[in-house]
Each structure stands twice: as C-alpha cells, then as structure tokens.
Backbone bond lengths (Angstrom), bond angles and torsions (degrees), N, CA, C in turn:
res aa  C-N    CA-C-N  psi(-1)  N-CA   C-N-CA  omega(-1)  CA-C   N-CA-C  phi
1 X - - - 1.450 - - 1.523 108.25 -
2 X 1.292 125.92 125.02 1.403 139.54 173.39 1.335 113.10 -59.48
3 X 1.266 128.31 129.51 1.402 118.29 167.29 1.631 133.30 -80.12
4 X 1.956 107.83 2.45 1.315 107.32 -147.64 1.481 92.66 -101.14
5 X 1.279 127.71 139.87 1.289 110.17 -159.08 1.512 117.01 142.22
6 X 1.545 83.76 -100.69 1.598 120.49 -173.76 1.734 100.34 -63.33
7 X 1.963 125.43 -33.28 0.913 123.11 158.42 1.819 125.98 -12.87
8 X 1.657 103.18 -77.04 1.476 125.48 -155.57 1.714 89.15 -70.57
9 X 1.569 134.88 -12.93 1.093 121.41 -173.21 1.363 97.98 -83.73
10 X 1.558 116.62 -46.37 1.329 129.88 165.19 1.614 120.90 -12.57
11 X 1.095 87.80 -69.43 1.937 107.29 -154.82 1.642 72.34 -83.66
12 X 1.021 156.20 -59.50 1.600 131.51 -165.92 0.890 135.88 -54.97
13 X 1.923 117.05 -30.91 1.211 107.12 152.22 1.495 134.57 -74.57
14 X 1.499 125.35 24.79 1.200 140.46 -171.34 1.814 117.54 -125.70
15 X 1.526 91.40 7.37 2.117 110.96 -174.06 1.462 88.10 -115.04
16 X 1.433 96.82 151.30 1.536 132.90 -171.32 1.246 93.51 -86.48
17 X 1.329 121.92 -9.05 1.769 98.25 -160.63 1.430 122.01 102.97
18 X 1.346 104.77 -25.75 1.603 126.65 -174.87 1.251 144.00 -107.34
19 X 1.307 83.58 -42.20 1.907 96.97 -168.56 2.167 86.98 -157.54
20 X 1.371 97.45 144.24 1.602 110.35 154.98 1.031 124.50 -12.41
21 X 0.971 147.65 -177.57 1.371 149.69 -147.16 1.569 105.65 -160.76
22 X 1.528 104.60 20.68 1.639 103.27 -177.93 1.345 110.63 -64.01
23 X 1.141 142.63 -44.73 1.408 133.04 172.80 1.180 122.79 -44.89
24 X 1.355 119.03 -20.56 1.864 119.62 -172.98 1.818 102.57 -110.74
25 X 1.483 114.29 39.93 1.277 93.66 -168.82 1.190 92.08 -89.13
26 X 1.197 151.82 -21.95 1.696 149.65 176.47 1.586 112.85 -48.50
27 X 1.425 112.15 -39.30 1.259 142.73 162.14 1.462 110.82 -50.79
28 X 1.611 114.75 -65.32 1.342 102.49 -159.12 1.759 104.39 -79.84
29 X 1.742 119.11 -32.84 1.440 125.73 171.75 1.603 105.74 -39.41
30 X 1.439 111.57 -39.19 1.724 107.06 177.73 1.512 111.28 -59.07
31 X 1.525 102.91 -64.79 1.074 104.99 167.63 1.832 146.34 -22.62
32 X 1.330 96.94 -63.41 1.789 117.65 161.65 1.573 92.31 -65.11
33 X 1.032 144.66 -69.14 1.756 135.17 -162.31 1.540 102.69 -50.31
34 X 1.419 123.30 -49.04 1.354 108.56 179.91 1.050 114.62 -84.19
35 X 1.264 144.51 -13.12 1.469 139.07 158.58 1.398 116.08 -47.30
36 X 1.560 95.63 -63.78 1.968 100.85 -161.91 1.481 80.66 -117.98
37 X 0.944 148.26 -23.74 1.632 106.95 164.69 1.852 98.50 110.61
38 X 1.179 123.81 -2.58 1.247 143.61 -174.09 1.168 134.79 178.49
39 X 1.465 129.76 145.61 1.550 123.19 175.84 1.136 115.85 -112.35
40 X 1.254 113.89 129.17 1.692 118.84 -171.35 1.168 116.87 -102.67
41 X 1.522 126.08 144.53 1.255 129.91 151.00 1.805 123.04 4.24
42 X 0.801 109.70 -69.15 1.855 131.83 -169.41 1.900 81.54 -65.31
43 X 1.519 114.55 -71.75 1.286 113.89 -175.43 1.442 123.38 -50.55
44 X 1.272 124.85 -7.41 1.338 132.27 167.52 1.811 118.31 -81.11
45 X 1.923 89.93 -30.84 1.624 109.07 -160.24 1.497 91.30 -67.18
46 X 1.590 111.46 -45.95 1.250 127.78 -168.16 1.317 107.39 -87.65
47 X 1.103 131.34 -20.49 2.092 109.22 166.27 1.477 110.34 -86.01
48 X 1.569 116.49 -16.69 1.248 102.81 175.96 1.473 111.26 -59.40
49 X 1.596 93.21 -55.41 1.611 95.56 -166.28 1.931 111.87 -41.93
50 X 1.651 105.38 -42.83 1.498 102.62 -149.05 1.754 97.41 -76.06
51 X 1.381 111.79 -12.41 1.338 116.77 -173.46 1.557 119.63 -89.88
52 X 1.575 111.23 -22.54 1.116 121.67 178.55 1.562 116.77 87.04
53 X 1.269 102.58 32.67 1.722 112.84 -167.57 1.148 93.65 -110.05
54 X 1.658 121.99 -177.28 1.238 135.67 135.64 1.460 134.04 -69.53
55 X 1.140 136.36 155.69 0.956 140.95 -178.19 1.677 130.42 -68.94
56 X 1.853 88.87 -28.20 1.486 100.78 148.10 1.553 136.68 -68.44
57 X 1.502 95.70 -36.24 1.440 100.30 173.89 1.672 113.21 -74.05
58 X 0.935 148.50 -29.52 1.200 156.96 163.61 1.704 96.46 -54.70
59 X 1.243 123.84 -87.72 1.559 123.59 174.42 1.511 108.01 -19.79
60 X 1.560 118.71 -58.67 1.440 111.57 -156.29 1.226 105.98 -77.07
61 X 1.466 127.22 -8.98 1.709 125.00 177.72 1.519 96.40 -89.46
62 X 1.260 130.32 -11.70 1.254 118.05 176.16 1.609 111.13 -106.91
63 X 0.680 114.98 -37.67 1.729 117.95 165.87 1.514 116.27 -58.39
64 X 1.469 107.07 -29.31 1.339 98.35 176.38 1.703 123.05 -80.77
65 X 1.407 104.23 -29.07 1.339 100.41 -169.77 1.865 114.22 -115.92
66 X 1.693 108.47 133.53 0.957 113.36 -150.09 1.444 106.54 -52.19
67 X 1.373 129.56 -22.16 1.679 125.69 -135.28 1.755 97.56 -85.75
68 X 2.045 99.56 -20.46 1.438 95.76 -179.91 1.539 123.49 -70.03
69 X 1.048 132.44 153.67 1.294 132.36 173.32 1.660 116.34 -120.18
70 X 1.546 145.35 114.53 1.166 143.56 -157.43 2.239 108.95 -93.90
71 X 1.719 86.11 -13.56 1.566 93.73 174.05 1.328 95.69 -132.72
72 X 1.839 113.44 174.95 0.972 113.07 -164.01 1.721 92.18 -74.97
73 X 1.125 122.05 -176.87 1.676 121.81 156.39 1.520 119.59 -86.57
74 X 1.419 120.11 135.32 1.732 102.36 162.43 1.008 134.54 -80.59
75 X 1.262 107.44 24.17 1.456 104.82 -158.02 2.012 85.21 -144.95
76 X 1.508 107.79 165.18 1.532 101.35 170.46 1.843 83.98 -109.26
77 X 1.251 92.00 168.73 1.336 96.58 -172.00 1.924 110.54 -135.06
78 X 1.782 111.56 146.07 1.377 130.24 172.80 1.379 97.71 -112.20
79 X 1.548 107.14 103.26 1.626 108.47 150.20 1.855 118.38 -74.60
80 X 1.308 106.28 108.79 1.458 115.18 169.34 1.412 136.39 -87.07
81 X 1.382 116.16 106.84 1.646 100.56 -164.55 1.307 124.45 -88.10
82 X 1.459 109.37 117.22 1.770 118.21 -162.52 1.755 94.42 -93.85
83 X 1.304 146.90 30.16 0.876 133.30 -177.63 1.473 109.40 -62.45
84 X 1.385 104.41 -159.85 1.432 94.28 179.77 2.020 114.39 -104.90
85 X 1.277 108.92 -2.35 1.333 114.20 166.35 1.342 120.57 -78.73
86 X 1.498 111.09 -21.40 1.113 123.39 156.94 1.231 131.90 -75.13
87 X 1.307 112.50 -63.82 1.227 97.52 153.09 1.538 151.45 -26.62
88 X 1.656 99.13 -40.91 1.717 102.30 167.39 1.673 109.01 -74.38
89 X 1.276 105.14 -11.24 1.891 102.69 166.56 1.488 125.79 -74.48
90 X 1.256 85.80 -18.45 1.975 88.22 179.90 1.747 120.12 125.58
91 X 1.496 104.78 -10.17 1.509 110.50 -164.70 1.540 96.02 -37.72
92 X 1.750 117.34 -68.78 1.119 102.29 -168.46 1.315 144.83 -54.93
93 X 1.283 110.85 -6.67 1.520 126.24 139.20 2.096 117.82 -33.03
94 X 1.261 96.32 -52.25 1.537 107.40 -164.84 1.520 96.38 -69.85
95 X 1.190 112.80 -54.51 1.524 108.29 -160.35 1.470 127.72 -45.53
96 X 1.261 139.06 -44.76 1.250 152.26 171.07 1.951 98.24 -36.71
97 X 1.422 99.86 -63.48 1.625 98.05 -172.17 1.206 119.59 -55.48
98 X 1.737 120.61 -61.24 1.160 140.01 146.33 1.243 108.28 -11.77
99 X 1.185 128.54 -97.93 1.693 127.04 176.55 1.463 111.17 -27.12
100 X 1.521 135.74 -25.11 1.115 143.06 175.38 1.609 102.65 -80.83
101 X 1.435 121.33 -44.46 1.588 105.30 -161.30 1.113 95.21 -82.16
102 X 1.694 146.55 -25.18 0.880 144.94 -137.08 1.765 107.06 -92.19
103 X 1.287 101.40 -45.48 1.806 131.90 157.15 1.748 84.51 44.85
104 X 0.981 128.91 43.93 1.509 123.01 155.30 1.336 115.78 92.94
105 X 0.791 108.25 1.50 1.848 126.69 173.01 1.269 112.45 -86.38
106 X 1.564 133.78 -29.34 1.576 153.85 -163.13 1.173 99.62 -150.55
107 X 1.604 116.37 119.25 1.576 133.30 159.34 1.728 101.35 -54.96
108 X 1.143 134.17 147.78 1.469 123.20 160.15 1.669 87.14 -126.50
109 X 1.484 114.65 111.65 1.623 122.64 162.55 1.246 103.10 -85.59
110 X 1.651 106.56 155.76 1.358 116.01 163.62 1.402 105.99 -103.96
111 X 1.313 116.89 153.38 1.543 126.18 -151.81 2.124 79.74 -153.90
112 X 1.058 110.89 142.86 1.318 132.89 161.73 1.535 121.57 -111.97
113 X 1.226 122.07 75.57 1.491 142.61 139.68 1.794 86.05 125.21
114 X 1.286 93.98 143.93 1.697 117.43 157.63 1.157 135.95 -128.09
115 X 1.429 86.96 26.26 2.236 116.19 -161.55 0.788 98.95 10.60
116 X 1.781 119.31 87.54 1.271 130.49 109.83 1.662 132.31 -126.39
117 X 1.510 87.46 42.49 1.581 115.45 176.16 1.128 117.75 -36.39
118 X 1.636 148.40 1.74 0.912 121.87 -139.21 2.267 78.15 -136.90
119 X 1.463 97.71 -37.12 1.736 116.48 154.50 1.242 131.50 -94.89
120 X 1.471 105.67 39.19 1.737 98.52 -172.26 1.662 89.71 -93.85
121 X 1.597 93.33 177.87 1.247 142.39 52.14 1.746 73.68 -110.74
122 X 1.542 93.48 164.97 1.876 108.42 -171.18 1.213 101.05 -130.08
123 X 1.724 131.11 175.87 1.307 142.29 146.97 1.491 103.19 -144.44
124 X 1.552 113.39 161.36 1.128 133.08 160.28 1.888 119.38 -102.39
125 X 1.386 104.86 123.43 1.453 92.94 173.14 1.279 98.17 -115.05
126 X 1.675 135.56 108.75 1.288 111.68 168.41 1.586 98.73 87.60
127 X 1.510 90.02 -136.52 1.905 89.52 -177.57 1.591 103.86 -120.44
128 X 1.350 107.96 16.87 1.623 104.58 175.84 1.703 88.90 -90.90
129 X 1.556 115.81 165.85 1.420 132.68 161.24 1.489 104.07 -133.52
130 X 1.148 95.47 118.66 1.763 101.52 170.03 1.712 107.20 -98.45
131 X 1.284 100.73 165.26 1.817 100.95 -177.34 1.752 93.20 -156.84
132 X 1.648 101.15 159.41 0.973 116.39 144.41 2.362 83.00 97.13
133 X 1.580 87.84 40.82 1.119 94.47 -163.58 1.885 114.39 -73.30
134 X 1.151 114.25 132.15 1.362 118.96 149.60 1.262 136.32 -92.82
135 X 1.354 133.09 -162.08 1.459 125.55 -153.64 1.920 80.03 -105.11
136 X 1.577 129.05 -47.11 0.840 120.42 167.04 1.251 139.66 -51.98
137 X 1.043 115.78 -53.08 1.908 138.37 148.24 1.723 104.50 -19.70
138 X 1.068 108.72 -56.41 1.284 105.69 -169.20 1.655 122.42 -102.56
139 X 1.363 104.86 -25.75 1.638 111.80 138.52 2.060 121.07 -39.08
140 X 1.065 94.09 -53.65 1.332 107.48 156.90 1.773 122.75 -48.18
141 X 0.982 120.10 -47.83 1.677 124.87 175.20 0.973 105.25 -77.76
142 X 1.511 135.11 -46.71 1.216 125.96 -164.99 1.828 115.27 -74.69
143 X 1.597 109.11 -40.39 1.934 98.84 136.08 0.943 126.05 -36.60
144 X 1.273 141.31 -65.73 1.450 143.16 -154.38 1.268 111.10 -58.96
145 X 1.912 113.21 -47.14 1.189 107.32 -170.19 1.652 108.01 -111.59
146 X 1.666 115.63 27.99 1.475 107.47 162.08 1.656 107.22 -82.15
C-alpha cells in the first residue's frame, strides 16, 4: 500500500482550519505508522512540504524515536513490557514460551513500561495494549498477530 495520497488526508484531520498542522506532527507520524506500518522517504518529502518544515526536521522526529519505522517490518510485531513492575508480575515467566510460539512468525520487542504497572505483565499489539497478561492471553496474541 502506497502512502502518497492518503498522507494529505492525514495531516487534515490534524489542521485547525487555519494554519498547518506543524504542532501535531508527532500526532500525525502515529497516525501514518499505524496506517501503513512505516514512513517513507517520499512521505517525509510530502509532510514536510504540507507542514511547512524541513525535510530535516520531519526526518529528525522520525529518526529519533524508536516507534517510527522507515521500511515496512517483516515481521508483525509484540512489544513486551519487561519493566520492573512487570517484572514483579511474572512477565519473565512468559518469555521463554512466547519466544517459542512466536518461532519467527512474530517479532516479540522488549519495550520498558506501557503504564499499566499496576495490571501488568502487559503487551502492545499495534496500538491496542492488553494487560493483566497470562501465558494463555498472550499465546493468544501471538496467533492473532502471526
């Protein structure tokens, strides 16, 4: 799926009506990542322009932060949070199996906190967060998203 396009619909729902939408570009990069799953080159060429930035500045908000991706991924991916509230929940219990169901079909990242410390152990699929994870529970995600 192309991203060029679907962009300018993007960044519009993120304008006042008034002026650019440069303040919400953290916003709209979420946006394009959960759509297509990556931000490309061309998609940088094109939010700079519609935002009125540079092309560096657009790059360096995406280069800087891990969640962006510049290719698609090969893999679908479970962010797992090994923090340490989690940890006193048991995650590291999960991981061994997990790493087993996943057998290369599902990235499992480690991610440090998804504040919801208080119901962990947690994962992220995407932009859902599940909590209050079991070995089944999450046997369960790792189907869902092979």
């Amino acid at each position: 799926m192309t991203q060029e396009g679907g962009i300018a619909e993007i960044v519009v729902r993120h304008q006042d009506g008034k002026t650019p939408a440069r303040g919400a570009l953290l916003p709209i990069l979420h946006d394009i990542q959960a759509e297509y799953g990556h931000i490309s080159e061309e998609t940088v060429r094109e939010l700079a322009a519609a935002l009125n930035l540079t092309r560096a500045e657009v790059h360096g908000v995406v280069s800087f932060y891990h969640d962006f991706n510049s290719k698609p991924a090969p893999l679908p991916a479970i962010k797992l949070c090994r923090a340490e509230a989690c940890k006193a929940r048991g995650v590291e219990a999960l991981v061994p199996d997990a790493e087993r169901a996943a057998a290369g079909r599902v990235k499992i990242e480690t991610v440090y906190c998804l504040g919801l410390c208080s119901v962990g152990p947690s994962a992220m699929v995407g932009s859902d967060v599940h909590a209050a994870l079991t070995p089944e529970k999450l046997n369960a995600l790792i189907e869902e998203a092979a």
